[in-house]
N, C-alpha and C positions, 0 to 999 in steps of 0.2 A: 316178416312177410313183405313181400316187394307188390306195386300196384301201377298200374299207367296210368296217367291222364292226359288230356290235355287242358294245353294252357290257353285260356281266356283273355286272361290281363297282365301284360308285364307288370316283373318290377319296377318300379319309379317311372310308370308310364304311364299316362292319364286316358289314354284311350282304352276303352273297356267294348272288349267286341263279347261274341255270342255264339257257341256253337251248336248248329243245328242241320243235322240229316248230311253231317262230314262236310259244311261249309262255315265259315265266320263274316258276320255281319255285325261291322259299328253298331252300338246302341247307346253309347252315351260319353261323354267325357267327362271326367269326374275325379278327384281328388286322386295322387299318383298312389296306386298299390304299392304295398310297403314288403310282398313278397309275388309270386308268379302265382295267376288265381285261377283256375278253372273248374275240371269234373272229370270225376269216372263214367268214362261210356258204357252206358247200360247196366248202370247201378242205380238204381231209383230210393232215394229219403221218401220215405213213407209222408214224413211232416210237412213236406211240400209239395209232392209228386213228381218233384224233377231229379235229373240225374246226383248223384253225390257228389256235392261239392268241396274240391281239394285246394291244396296251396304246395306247395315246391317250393323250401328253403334253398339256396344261392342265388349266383349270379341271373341276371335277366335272361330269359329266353322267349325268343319272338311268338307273338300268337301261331297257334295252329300248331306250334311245337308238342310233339308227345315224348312226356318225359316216363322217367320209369324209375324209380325210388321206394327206399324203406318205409313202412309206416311206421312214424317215429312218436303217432299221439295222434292227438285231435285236438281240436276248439271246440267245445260245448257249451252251447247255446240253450237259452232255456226254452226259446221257441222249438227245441229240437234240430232245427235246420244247422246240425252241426260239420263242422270242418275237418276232414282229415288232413295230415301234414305229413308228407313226404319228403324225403331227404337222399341224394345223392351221394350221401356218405356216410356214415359214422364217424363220432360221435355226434349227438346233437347240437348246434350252435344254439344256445342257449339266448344270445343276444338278439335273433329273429322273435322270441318270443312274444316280446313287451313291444315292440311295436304292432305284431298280428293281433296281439288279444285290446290296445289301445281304437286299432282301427275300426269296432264295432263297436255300437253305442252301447253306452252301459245298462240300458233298460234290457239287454238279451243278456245279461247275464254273464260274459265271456269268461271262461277256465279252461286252462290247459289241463287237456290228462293225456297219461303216457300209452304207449304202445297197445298193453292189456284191454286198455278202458277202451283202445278205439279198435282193438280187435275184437271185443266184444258186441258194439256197436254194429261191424262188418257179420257177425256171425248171425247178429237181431235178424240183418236183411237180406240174409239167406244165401250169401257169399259165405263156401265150403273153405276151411281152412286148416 
């Protein structure tokens, strides 16, 4: 299953902007993202209220960028507020992994699962598939 998002926060870039109502506003500088971090436009986590939040495995691409990749898995979080992870290619680089699931604090819980678990997740919130 292929998904767009856009990207919020480069990789290895410490600036973390914010997208809202198709514009991006700075919100904070902060430790550099260890992948491309943003959301699914008008897919709402029930666990937080806000849109789904994704990550894009490769190379850095600039905020406001909309990428469009496999769903290759998620992050699962125990707050729920989990991640999905798209990928530009097949097969999965494996080595993005351990740095994604590093970058949340251990009190959520962080686990990777594959494709299934986070299709499943997409089907919870009422994305046809």
């Amino acid at each position: 299953m292929r998904l767009s998002m856009v990207v919020e926060w480069s990789k290895g870039s410490p600036f973390r902007y914010a997208w809202k109502e198709g514009k991006l506003s700075l919100v904070a500088v902060d430790q550099p993202a260890p992948v491309n971090y943003g959301l699914i436009p008008g897919l709402f986590n029930p666990a937080d209220g806000e849109e789904v939040d994704a990550v894009f495995l490769g190379p850095p691409l600039p905020p406001g960028t909309r990428a469009e990749g496999e769903v290759v898995g998620m992050v699962w979080l125990r707050d729920g507020d989990h991640k999905l992870v798209l990928a530009g290619q097949k097969p999965l680089d494996s080595r993005a992994i351990e740095p994604l699931l590093a970058w949340f604090h251990p009190d959520r819980q962080p686990a990777f699962l594959g494709p299934l678990e986070a299709q499943a997740f997409l089907k919870s919130l009422g994305l046809p598939l």
